[in-house]
N, C-alpha and C positions, 0 to 999 in steps of 0.2 A: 215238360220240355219247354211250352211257350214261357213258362216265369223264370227259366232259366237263361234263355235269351232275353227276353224284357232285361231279367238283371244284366244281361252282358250290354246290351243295347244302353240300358238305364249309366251302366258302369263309362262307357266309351264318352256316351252324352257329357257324365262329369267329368271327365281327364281332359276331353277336349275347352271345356269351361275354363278348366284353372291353367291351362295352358294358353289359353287368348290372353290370359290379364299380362299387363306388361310387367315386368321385370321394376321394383320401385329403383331408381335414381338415384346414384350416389351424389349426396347435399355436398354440396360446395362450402359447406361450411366448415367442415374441418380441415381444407386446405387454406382459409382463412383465417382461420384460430391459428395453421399451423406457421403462417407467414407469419403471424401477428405473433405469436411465441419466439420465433427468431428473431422479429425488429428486435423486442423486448430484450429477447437476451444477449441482442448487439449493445443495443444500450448501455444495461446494466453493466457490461462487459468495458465497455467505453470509460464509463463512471471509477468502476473499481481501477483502471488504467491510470485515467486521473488524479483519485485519490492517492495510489501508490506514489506516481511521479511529486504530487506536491510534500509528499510526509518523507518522501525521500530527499527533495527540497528544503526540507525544514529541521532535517538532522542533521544533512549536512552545513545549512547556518550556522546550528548549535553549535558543532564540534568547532568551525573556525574562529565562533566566537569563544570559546572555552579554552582554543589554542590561544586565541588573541588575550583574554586575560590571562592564563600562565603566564607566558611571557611578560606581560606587561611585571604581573607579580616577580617575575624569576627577576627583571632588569630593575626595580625597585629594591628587593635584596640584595643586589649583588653592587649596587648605589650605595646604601647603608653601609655594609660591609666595609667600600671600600672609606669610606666619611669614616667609619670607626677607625681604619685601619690608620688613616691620616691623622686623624686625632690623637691616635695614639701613637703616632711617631711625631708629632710636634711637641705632644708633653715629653717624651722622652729625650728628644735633642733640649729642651728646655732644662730637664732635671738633669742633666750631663752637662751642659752651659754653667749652668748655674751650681755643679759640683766641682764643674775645673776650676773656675776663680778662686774658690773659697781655697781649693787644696792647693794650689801655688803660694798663697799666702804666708 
């Protein structure tokens, strides 16, 4: 009976032991990692924003420049076209000029 008590007595002694020690502290460091995660992914966040806006900037040059050449192209064609079209109605009032005389002859 006494080492049955000793052991209860022995037993109490230890629970009370590990029950004084405090409770370890939650580190402050992972609320720090965790700000420092969100700066980061503002950042990056910011960056790829930027990125988008200037490559969306830069397609739309392209395209106005690519309008600006067709056109350029299209009004040089249609220049030609009509310089052909001239030419070819000055030789023709030419070769009709110069078919009337002969046939009134």
């Amino acid at each position: 009976m006494k080492t049955t008590i000793a052991a209860l007595i022995a037993g109490l002694f230890a629970t009370a032991a590990f029950a004084q020690t405090p409770a370890p502290a939650p580190t402050p460091a992972p609320v720090a990692a965790k700000a420092e995660a969100k700066e980061t992914k503002a950042v990056v966040k910011a960056e790829a924003k930027e990125a988008k806006a200037e490559a969306k900037a830069e397609a739309k040059a392209d395209v106005k420049e690519a309008k600006a050449v067709t056109r350029h192209a299209k009004a040089k064609t249609k220049h030609a076209a009509k310089t052909a079209a001239a030419k070819a109605e000055a030789a023709k009032d030419t070769t009709v000029a110069a078919a009337t005389p002969a046939a009134t002859k």
